[in-house]
Phi, psi and omega in degrees: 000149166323123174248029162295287166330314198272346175300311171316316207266337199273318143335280183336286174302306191302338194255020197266312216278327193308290191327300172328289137000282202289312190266002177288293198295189226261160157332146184297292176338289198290330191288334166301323188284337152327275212278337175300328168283318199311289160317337178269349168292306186283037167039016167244192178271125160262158191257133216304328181301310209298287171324283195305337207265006181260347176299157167272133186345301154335316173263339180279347197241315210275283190306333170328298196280304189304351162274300184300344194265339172263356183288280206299329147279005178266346175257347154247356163301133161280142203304326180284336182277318154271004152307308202291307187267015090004276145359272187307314178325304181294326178292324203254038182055010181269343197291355156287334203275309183206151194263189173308311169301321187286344188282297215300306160313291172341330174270309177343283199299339161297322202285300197275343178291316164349283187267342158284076154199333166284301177328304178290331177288347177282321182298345178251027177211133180298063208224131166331146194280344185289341177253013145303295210279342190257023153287307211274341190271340168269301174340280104029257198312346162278346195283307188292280197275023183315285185304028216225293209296329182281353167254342129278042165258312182271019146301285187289338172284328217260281187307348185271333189279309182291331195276335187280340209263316210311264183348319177261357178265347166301319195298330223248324177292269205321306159338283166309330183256001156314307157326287199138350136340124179283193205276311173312329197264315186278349137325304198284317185293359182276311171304278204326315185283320203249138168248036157282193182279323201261317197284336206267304169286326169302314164326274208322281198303325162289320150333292166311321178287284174311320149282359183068053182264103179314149185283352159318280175300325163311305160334291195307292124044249178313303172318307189288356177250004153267316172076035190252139174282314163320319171274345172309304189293327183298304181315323199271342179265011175255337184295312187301264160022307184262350175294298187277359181094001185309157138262133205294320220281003195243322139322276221286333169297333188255344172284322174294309193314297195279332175295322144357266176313344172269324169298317185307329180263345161315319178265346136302264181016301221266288183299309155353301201276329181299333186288289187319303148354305203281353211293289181318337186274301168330276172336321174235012170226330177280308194311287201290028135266332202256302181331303208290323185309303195283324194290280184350270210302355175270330182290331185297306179318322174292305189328294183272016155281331174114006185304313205269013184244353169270007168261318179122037174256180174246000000 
């Protein structure tokens, strides 16, 4: 093997994986606090060596440099830019997991193992030097925006899973608070019962609620770190609703009702959309297969009938 190739790819593989790590693993904070009980279980004092060497690799080497390295690009990103990707965080559920500076290194640091792992494979191959460079330039720009198009995907996944949870999570808060239940407590049995995107925001607003934050803004909140219009409207009838005195369980009855009906035209909406969906697959994978199936053996028959040689063909 090359060992050009393989120094490329062995590039490649460490920085996809530093990266990956880094934004995977969990806050510094909770693994300590972890691993201090875990030590605090075995009834001594642990010792500050004890503590770093009990963290995991990830945390003791790989998020360090990937903080430092986003503390040094976060101080040359301009502030709108990292607000906006902020944003995003917060719409695809990550910004407990990882901040802004830390994504924005992530796309860099991609960026350039990227195109310095191409850069080298071009020196080693015999190609005009203007599609080197213009290669090497797509690299760097693909390096760059890989993580940007994978955060918008867990953007559009995190909203299709609450618009799909919303409607029974409407069922089950009315239900309780019909039952006799505040609006908080049929919150809190929605956590309970449920392991979602939507059961996951409601925890954040009660949590927020508990700290003593009005349940308005928490409510608000939440809506703005979804960007979903249903829940912008629930949010915005339950505010009304407790502002004028409304009972929310008559709100919350007329909001399930309508999310229903929205999922059902979402999904006429969708099969609708499926013939046309189907037309490109038909077309170039079912039709020249059923062609070859019927047609073929009459194109053989002609063949070796001898048609095309009474023409002057062989």
């Amino acid at each position: 093997m090359n060992p050009l190739l393989l120094l490329i790819g062995l590039v490649l593989v460490l920085g996809v994986g530093v990266i990956l790590v880094g934004m995977r693993a969990p806050k510094q904070e909770d693994a300590l606090e972890a691993r201090l009980a875990e030590l605090g279980a075995l009834g001594r004092t642990a010792t500050l060596e004890e503590i770093e060497l009990s963290l995991p690799f990830s945390e003791r080497v790989i998020r360090p440099i990937l903080q430092k390295v986003a503390a040094l690009i976060g101080r040359m990103t301009p502030s709108q830019t990292l607000a906006r990707t902020r944003r995003y965080l917060e719409l695809a559920g990550l910004s407990q997991k990882i901040g802004p500076a830390e994504f924005a290194a992530a796309r860099y640091v991609l960026a350039f193992l990227l195109g310095i792992a191409v850069t080298l494979l071009m020196a080693s191959l015999t190609i005009p030097t203007p599609q080197k460079l213009l290669l090497i330039g797509v690299s760097f720009a693909l390096g760059y925006y890989l993580p940007g198009s994978w955060l918008g995907s867990k953007i559009r996944k995190r909203q299709k899973e609450i618009l799909k949870s919303l409607p029974d999570a409407l069922d089950l808060l009315t239900i309780c608070v019909e039952a006799g239940l505040s609006f908080d407590a049929a919150m809190a049995k929605v956590v309970e019962k449920w392991d979602n995107e939507l059961s996951r925001a409601f925890a954040r607003v009660l949590q927020e609620i508990q700290l003593g934050k009005l349940r308005r803004e928490a409510l608000r909140n939440m809506a703005d770190t979804m960007d979903i219009r249903d829940v912008s409207n629930f949010v915005a009838a339950l505010i009304q609703a407790d502002q004028l005195g409304v009972s929310i369980a008559k709100v919350l009855r007329i909001q399930s009702d309508q999310m229903r009906v929205r999922r059902r035209q979402r999904a006429e909406e969708l099969a609708r959309q499926a013939p046309i969906k189907m037309i490109i697959p038909i077309v170039f994978l079912i039709f020249p297969a059923m062609f070859i199936i019927l047609l073929g053996p009459g194109v053989l028959i002609v063949l070796r009938s001898g048609v095309f040689r009474a023409f002057g063909g062989r």
